[in-house]
DSSP file (Angstrom, degrees, kcal/mol; ACC not computed):
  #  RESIDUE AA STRUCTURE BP1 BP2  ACC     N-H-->O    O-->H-N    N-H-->O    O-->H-N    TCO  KAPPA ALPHA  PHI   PSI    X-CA   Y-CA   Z-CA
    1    1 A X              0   0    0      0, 0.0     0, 0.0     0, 0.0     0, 0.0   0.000 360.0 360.0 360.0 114.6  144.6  109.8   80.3
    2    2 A X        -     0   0    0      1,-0.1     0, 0.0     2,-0.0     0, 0.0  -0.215 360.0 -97.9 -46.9 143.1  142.2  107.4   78.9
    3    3 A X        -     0   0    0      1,-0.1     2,-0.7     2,-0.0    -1,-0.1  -0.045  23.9-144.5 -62.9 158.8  139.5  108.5   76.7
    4    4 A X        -     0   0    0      2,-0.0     2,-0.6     0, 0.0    -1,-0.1  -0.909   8.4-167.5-114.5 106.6  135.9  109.1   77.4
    5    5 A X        -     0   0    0     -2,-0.7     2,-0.8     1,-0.0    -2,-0.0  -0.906  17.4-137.9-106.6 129.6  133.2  108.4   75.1
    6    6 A X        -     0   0    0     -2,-0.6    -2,-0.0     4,-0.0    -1,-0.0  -0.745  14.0-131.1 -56.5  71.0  130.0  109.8   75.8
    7    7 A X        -     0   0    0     -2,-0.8     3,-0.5     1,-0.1     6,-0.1  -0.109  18.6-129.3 -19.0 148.5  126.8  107.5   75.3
    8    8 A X  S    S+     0   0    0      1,-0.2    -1,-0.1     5,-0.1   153,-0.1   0.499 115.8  66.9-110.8 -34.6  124.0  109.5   73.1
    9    9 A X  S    S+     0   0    0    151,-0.2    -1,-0.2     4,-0.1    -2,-0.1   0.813  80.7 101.6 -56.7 -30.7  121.9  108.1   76.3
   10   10 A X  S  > S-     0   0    0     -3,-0.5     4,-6.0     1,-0.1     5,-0.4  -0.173  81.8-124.7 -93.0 139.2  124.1  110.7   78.8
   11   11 A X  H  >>S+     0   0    0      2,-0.2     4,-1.7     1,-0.2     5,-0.5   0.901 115.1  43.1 -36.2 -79.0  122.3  113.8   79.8
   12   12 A X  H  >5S+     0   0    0      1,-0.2     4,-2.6     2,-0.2     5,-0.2   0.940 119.0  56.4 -38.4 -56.3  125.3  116.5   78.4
   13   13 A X  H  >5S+     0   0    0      2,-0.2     4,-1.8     1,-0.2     5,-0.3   0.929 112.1  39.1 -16.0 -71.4  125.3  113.7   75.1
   14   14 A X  H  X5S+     0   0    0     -4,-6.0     4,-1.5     1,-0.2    -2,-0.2   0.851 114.3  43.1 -94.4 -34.3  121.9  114.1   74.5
   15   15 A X  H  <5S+     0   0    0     -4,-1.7    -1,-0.2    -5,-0.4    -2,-0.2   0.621 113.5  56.9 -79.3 -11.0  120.9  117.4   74.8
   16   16 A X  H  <<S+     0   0    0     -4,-2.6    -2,-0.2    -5,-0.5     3,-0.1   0.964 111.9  40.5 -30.7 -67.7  124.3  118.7   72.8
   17   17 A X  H >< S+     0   0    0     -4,-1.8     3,-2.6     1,-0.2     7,-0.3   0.965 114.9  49.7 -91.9 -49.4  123.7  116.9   69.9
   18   18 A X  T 3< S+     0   0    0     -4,-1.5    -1,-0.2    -5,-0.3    -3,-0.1   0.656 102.1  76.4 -65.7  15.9  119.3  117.5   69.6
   19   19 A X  T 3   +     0   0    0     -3,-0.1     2,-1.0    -5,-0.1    -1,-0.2   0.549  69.0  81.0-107.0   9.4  120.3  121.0   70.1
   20   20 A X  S <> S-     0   0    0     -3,-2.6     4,-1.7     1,-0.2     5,-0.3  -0.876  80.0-142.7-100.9 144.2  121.4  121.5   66.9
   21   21 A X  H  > S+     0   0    0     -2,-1.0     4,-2.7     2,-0.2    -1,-0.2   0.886  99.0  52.2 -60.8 -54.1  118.1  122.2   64.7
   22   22 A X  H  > S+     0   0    0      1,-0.3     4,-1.9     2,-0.2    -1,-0.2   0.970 118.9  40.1 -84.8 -63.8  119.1  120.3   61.3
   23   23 A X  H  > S+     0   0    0      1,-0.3     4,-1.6     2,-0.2    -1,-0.3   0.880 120.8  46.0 -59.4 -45.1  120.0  116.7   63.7
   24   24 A X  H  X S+     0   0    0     -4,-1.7     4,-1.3    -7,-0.3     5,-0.3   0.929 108.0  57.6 -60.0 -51.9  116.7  117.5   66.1
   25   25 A X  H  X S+     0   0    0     -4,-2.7     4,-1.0    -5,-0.3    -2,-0.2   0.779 110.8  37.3 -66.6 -44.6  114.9  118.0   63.1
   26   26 A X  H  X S+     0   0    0     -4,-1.9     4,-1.0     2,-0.2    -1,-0.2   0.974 109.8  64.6 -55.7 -55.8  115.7  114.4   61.6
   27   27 A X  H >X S+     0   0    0     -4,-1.6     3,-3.5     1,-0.3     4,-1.1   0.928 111.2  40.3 -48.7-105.7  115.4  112.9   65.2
   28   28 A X  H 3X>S+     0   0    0     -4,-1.3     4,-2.2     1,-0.3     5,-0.7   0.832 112.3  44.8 -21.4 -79.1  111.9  113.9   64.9
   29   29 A X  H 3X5S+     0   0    0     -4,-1.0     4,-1.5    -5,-0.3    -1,-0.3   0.874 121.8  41.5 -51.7 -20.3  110.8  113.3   61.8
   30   30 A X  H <<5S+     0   0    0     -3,-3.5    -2,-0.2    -4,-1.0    -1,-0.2   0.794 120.3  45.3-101.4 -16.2  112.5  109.6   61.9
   31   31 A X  H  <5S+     0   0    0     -4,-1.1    -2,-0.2    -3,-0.2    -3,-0.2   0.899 125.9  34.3 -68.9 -49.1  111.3  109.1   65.7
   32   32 A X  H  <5S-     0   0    0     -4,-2.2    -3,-0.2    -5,-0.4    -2,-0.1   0.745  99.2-123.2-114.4 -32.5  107.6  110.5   64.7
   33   33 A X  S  <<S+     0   0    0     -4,-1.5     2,-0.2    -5,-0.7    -3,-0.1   0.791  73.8 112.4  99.5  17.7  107.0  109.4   61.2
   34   34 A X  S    S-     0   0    0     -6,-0.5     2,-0.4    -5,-0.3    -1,-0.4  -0.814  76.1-112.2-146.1 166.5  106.5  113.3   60.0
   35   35 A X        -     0   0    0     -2,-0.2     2,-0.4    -3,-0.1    -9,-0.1  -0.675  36.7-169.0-102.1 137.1  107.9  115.8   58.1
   36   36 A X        -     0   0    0     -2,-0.4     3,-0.2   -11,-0.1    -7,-0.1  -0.882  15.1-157.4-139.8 102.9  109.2  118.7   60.8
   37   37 A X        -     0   0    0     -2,-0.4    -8,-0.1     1,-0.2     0, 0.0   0.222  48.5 -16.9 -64.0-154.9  110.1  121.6   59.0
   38   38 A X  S    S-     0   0    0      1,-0.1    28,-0.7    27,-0.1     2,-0.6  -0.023  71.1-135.3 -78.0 126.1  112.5  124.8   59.9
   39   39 A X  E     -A   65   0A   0     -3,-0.2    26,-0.2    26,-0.2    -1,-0.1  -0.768  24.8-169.6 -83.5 122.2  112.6  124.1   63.7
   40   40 A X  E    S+     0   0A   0     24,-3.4     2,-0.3    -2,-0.6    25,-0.1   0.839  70.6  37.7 -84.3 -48.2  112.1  128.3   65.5
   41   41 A X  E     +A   64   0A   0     23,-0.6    23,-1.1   -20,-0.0     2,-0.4  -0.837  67.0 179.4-124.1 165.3  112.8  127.6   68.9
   42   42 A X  E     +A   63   0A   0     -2,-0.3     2,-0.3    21,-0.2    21,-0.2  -0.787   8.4 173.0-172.6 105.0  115.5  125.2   70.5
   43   43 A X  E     -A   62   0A   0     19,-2.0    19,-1.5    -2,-0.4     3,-0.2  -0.825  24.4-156.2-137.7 119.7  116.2  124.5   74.1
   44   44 A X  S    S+     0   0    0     -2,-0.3    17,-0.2    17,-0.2    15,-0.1   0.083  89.9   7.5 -53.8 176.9  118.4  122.2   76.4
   45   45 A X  S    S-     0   0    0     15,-0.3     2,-0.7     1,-0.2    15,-0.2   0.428  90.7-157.7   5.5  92.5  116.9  121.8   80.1
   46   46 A X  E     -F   59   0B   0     13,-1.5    13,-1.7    -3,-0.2    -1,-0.2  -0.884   4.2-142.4 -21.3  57.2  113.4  123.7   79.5
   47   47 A X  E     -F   58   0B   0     -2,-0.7     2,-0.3    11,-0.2    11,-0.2   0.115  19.5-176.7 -82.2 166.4  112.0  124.8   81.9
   48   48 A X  E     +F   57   0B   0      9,-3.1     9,-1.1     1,-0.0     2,-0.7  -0.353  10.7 166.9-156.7  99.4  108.3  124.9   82.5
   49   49 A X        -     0   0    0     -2,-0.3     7,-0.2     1,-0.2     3,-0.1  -0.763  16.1-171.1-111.5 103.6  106.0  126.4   85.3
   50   50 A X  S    S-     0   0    0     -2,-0.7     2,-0.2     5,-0.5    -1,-0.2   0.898  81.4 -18.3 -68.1 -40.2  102.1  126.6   84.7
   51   51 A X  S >  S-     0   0    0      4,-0.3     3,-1.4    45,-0.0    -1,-0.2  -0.940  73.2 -89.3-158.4-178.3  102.2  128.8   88.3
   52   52 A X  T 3  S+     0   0    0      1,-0.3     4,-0.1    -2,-0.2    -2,-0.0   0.180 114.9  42.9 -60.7 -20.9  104.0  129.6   91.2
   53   53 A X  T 3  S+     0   0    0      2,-0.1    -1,-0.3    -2,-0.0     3,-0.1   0.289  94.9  90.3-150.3 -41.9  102.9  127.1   93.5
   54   54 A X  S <  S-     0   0    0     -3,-1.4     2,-0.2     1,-0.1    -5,-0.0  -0.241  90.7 -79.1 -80.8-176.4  102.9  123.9   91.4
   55   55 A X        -     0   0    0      1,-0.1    -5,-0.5    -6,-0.0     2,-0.4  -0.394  52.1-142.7 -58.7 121.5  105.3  121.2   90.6
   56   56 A X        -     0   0    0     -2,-0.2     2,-0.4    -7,-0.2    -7,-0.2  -0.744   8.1-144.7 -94.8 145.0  107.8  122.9   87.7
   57   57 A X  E     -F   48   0B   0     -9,-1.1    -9,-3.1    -2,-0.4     2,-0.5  -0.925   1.4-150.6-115.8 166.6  108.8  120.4   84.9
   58   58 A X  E     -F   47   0B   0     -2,-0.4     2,-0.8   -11,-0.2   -11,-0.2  -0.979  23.0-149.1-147.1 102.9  112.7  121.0   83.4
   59   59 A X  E     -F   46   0B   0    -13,-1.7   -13,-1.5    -2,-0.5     3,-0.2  -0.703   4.9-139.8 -85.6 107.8  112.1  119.6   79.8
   60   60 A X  S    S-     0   0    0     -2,-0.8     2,-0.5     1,-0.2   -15,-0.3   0.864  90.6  -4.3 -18.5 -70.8  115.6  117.7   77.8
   61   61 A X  E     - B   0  72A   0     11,-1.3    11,-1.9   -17,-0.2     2,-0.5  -0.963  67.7-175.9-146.9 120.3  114.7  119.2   74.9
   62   62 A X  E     -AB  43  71A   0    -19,-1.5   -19,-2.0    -2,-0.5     2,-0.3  -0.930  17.8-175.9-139.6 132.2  111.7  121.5   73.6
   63   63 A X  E     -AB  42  70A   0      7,-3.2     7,-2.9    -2,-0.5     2,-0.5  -0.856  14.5-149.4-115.1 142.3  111.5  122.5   70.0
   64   64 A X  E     +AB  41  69A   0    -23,-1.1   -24,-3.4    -2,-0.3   -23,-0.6  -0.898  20.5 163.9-113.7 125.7  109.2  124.6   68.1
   65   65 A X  E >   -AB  39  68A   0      3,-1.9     3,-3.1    -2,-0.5   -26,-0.2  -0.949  63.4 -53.0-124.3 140.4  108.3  124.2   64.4
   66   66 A X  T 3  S-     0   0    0    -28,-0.7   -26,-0.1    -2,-0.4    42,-0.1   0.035 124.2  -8.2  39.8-137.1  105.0  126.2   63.1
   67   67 A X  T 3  S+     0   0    0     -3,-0.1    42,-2.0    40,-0.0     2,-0.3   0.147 123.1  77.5-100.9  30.4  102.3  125.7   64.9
   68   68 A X  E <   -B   65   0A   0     -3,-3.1    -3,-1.9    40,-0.2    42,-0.2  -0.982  52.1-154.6-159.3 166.9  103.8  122.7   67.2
   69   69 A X  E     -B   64   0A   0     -2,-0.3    42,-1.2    -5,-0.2     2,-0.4  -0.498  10.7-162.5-113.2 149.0  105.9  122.1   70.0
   70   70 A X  E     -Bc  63 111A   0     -7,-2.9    -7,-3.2    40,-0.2     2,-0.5  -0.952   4.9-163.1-137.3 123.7  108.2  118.7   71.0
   71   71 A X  E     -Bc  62 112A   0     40,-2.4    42,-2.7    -2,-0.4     2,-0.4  -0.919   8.6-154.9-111.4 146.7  109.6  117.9   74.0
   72   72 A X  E     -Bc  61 113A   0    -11,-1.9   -11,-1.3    -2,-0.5     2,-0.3  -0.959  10.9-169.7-133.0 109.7  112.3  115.1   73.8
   73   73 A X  E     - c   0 114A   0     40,-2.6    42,-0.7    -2,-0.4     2,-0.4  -0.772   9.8-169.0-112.4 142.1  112.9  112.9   77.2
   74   74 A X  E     - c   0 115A   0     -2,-0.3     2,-0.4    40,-0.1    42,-0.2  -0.956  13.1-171.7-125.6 131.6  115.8  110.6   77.5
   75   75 A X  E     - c   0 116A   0     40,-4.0    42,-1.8    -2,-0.4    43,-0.2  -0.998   7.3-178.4-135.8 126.0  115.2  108.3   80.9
   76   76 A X        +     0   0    0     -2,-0.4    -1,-0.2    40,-0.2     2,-0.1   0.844  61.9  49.8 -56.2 -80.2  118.0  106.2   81.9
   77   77 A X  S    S-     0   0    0      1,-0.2    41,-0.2    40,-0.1    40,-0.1  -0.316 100.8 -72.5 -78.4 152.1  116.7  104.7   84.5
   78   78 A X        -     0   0    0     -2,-0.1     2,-0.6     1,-0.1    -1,-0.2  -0.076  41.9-169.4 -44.4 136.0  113.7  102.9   85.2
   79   79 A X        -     0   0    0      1,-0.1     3,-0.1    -4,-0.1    -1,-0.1  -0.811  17.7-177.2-147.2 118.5  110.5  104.8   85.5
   80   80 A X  S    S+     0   0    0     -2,-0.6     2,-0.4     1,-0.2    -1,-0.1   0.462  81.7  48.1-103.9   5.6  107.5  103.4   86.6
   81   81 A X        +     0   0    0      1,-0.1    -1,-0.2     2,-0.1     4,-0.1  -0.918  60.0 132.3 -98.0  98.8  104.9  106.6   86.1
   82   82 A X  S  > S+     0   0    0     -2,-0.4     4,-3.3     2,-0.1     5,-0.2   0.488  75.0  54.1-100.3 -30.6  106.0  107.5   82.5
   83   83 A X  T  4 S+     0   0    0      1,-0.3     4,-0.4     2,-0.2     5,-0.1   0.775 113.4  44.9 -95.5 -21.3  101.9  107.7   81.8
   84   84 A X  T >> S+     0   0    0      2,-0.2     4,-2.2     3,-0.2     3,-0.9   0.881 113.0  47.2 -97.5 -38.1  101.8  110.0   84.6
   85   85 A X  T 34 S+     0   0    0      1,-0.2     4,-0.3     2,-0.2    -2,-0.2   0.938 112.4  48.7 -18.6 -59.5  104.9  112.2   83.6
   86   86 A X  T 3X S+     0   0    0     -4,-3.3     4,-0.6     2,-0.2    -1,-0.2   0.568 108.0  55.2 -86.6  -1.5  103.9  112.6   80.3
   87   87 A X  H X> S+     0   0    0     -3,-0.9     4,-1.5    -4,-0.4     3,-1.4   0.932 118.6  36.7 -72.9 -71.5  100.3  113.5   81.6
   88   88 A X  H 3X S+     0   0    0     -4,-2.2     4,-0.8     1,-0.2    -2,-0.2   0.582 113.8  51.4 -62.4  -8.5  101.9  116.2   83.7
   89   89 A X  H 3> S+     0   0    0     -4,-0.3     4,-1.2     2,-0.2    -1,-0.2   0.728 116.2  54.0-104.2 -23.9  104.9  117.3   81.1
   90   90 A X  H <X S+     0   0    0     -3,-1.4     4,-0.8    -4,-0.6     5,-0.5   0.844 109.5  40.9 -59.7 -58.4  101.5  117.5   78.8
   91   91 A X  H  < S+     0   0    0     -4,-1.5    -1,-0.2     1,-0.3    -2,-0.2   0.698 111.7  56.8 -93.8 -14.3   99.6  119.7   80.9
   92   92 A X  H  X S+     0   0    0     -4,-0.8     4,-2.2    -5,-0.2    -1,-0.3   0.872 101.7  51.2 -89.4  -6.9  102.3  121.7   81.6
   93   93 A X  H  < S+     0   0    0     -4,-1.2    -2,-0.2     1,-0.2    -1,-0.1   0.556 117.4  47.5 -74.5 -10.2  103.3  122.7   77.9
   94   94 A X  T >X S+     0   0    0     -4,-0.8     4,-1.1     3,-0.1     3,-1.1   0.791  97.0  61.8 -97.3 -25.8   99.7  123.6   77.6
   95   95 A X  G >4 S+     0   0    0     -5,-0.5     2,-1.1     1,-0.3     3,-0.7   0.998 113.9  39.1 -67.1 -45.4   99.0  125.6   80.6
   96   96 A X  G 3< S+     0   0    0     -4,-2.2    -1,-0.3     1,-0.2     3,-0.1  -0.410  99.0  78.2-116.1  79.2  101.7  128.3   79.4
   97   97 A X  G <4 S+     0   0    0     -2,-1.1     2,-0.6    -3,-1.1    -1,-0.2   0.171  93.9  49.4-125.4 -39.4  100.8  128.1   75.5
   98   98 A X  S << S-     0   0    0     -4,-1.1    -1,-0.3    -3,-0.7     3,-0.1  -0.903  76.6-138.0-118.5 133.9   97.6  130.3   75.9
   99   99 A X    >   -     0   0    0     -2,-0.6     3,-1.3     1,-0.2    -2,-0.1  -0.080  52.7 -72.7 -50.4 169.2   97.4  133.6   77.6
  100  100 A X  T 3  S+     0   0    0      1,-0.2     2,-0.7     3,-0.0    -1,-0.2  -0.207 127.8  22.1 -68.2 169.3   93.9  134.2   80.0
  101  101 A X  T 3  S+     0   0    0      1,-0.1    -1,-0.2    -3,-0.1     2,-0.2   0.158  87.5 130.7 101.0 -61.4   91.3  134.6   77.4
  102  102 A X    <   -     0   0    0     -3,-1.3     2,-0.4    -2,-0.7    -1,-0.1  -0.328  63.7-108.7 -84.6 143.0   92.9  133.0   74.6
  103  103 A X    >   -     0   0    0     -2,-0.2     3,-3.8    -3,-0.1     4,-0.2  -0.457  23.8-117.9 -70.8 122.1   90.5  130.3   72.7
  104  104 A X  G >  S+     0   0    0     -2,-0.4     3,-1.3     1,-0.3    -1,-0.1   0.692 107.8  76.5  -9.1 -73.8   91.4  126.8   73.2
  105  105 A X  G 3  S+     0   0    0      1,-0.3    -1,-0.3     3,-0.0    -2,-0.1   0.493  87.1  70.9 -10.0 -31.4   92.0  126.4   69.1
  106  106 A X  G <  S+     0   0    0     -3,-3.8    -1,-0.3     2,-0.1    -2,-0.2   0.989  73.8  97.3 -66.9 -54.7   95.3  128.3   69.8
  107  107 A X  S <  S-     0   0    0     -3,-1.3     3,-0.1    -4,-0.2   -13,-0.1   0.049  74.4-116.7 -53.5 127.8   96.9  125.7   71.5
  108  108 A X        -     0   0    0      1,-0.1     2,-0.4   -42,-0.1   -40,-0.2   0.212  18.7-100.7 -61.5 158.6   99.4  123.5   69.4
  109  109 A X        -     0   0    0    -42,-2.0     2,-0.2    37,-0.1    37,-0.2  -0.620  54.1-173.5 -80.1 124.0   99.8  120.2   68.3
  110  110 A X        -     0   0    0     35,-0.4    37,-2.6    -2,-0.4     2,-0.4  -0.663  18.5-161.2-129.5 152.8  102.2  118.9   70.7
  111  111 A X  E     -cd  70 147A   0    -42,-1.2   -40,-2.4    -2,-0.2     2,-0.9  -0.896   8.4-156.4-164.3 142.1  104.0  115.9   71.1
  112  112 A X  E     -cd  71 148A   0     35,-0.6    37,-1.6    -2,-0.4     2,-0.8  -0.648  20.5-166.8-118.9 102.7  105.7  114.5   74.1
  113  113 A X  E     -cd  72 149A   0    -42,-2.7   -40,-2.6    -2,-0.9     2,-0.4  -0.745   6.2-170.3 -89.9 118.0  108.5  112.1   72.9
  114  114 A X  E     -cd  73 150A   0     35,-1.5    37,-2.6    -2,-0.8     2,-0.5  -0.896   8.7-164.9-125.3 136.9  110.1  109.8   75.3
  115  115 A X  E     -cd  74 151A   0    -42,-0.7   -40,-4.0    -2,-0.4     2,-0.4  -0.999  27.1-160.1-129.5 116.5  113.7  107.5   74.3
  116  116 A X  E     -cd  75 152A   0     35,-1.7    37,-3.4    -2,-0.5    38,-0.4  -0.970  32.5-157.0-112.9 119.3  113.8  104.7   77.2
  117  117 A X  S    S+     0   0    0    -42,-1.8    -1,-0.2    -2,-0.4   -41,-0.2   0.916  89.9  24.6 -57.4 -50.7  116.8  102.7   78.3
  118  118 A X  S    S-     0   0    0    -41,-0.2     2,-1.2   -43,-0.2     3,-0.2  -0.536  98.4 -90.9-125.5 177.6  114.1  100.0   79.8
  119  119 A X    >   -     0   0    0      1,-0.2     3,-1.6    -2,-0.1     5,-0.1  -0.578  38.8-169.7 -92.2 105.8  110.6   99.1   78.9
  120  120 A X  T 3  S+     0   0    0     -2,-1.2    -1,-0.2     1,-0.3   -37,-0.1   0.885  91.5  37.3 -67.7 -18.1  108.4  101.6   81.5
  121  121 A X  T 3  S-     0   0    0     -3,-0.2    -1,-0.3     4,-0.1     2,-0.3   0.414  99.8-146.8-115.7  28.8  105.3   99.8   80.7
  122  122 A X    <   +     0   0    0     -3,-1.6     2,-0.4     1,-0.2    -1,-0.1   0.431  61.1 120.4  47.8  -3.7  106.6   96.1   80.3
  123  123 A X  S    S-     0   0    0     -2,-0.3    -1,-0.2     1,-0.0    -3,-0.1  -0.154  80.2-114.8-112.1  56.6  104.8   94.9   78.1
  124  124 A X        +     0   0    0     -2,-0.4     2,-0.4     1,-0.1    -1,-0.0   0.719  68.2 134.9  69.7  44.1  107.9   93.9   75.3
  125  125 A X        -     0   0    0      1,-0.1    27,-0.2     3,-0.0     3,-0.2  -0.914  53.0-146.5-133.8 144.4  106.7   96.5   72.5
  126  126 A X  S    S+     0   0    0     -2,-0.4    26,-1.4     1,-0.2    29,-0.2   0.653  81.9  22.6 -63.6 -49.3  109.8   98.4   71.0
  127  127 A X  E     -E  151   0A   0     24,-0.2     2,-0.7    28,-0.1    -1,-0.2  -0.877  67.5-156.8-143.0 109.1  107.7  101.9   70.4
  128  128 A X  E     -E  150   0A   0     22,-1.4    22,-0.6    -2,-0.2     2,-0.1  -0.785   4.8-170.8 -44.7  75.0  104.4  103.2   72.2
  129  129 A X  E     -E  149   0A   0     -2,-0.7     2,-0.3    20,-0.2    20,-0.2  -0.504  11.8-161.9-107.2 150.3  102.3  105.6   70.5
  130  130 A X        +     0   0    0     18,-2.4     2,-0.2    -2,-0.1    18,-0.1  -0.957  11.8 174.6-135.9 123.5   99.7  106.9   72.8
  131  131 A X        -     0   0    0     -2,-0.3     2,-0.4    16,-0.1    16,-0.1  -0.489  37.8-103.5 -90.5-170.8   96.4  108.7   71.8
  132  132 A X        +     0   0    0     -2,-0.2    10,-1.8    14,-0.1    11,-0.5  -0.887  53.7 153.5 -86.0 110.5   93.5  110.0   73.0
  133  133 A X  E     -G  141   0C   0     -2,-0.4     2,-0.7     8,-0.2     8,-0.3  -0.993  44.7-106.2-164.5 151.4   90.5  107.6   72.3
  134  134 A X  E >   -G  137   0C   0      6,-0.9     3,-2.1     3,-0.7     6,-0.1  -0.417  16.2-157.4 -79.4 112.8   87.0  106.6   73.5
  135  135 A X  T 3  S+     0   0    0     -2,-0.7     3,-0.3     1,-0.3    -1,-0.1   0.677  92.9  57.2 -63.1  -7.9   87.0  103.4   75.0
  136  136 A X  T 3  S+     0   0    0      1,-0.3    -1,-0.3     2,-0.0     2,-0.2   0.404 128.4  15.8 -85.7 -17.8   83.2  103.1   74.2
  137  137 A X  E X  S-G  134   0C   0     -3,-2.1     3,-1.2     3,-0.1    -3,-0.7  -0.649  74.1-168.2-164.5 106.4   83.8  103.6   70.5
  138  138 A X  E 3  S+     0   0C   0     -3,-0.3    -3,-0.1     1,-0.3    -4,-0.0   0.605  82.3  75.2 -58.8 -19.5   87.5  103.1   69.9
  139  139 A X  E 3  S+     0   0C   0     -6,-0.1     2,-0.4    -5,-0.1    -1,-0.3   0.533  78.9  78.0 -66.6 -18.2   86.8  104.5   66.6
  140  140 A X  E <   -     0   0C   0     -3,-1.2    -6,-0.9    -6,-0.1     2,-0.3  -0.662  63.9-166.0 -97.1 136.0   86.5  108.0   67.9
  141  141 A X  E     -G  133   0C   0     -2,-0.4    -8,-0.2    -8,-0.3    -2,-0.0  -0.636  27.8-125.2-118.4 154.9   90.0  109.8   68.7
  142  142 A X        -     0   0    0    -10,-1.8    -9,-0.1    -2,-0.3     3,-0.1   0.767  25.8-147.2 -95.2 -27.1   89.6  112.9   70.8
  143  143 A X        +     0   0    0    -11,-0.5     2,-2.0     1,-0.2   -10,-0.0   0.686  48.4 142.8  84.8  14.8   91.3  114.8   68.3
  144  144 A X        -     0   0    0      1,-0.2     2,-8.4     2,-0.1    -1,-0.2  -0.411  69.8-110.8 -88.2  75.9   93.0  117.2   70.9
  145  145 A X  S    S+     0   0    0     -2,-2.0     2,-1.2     1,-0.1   -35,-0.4   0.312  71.9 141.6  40.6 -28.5   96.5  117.4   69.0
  146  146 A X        -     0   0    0     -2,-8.4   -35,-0.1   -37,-0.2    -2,-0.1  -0.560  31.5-170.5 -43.2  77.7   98.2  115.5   71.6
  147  147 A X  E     -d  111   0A   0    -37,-2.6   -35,-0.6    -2,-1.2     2,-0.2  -0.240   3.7-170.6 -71.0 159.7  100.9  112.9   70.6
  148  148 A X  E     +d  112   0A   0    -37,-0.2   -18,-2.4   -18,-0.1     2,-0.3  -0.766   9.3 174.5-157.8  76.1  102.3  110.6   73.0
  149  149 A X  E     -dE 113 129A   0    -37,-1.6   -35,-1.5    -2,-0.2     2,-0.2  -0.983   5.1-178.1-120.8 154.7  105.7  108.2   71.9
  150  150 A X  E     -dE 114 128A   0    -22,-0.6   -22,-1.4    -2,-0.3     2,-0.4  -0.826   7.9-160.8-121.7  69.1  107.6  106.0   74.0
  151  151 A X  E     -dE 115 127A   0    -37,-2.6   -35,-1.7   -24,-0.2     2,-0.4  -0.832   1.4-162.8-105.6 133.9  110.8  103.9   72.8
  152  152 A X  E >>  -d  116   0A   0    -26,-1.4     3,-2.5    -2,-0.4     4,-0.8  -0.763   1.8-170.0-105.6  72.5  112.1  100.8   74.7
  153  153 A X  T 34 S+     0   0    0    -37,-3.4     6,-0.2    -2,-0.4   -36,-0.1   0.411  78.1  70.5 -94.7  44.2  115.4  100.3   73.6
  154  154 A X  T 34 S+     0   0    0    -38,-0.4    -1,-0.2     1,-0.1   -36,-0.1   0.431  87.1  69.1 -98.3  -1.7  115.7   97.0   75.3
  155  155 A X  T <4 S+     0   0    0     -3,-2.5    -2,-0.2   -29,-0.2   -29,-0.1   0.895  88.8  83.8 -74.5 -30.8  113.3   95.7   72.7
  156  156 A X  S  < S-     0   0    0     -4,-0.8     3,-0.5   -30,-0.1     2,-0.1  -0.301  82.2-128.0 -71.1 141.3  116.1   96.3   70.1
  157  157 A X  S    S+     0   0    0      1,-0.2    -1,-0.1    -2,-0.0    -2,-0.1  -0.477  88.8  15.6 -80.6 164.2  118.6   93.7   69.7
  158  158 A X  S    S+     0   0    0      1,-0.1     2,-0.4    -2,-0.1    -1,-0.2   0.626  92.0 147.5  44.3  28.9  122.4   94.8   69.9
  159  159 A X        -     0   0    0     -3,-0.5     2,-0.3    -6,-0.2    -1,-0.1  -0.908  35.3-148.4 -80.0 121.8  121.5   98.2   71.6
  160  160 A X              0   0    0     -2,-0.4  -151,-0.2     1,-0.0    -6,-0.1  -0.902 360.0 360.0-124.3 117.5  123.5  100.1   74.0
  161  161 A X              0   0    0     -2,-0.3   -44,-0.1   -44,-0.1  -154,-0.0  -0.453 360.0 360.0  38.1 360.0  122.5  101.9   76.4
């Protein structure tokens, strides 16, 4: 029987190997550009339902370190709402972060990481970082903790897929 090798890309692949803390924990810090200390919580398929009624999202990978959370996409295939994905994968990691009640201030600094076979937004860039920022004075950030990255690896030479 011929062998099988497993792409880092293949669903069972990729959530294996970021489920061990100390390799998730590089993966992060060398995807993000940040120091990610002792990683708390660690889970494959994730799920995540803000209430009964909506749309559930089922998250690769969601880690918790201190006081933030990462969720970790690998998309295969093309996907041409990513800005709306990651809006909704966004809004659902917040909706069940605070209890009724709880002050806004609780929630965490979150960051919604996406590793892409093809380039979702076309336009040839390698990595995407996306904030929150006023388009009437770009200088201004909204400051709501909310990270956003996107990598294309078809921008990369000699990448497979």
């Amino acid at each position: 029987m011929p062998k099988r090798f497993l792409k880092f890309s293949d669903r069972w692949m990729f959530n294996r190997v970021l489920c061990e803390k100390e390799v998730c924990r590089k993966v992060l810090r060398a995807a993000l550009g940040i120091e990610v200390g002792e990683i708390t919580y660690l889970n494959a398929e994730q799920a995540k339902e803000p209430a009964a009624a909506s749309r559930g999202v089922r998250m690769d990978v969601f880690a918790r370190e201190g006081s933030r959370v990462f969720d970790i996409e690998m998309q295969v295939s093309p996907e041409d709402r990513i800005g709306r994905r990651m809006r909704y994968y966004q809004a659902a990691i917040d909706a069940t972060e605070l209890g009724p009640g709880e002050d806004y201030g609780l929630l965490p600094e979150s960051f919604v990481v996406f590793f892409c076979a093809t380039d979702p937004f076309r336009a040839g860039e390698a990595v995407y970082s996306i904030e929150r920022v006023c388009l009437d004075a770009p200088e201004l950030v909204a400051g709501d903790d909310s990270h956003w990255r996107v990598f294309n690896a078809s921008a990369a030479e000699d990448v497979a897929c």
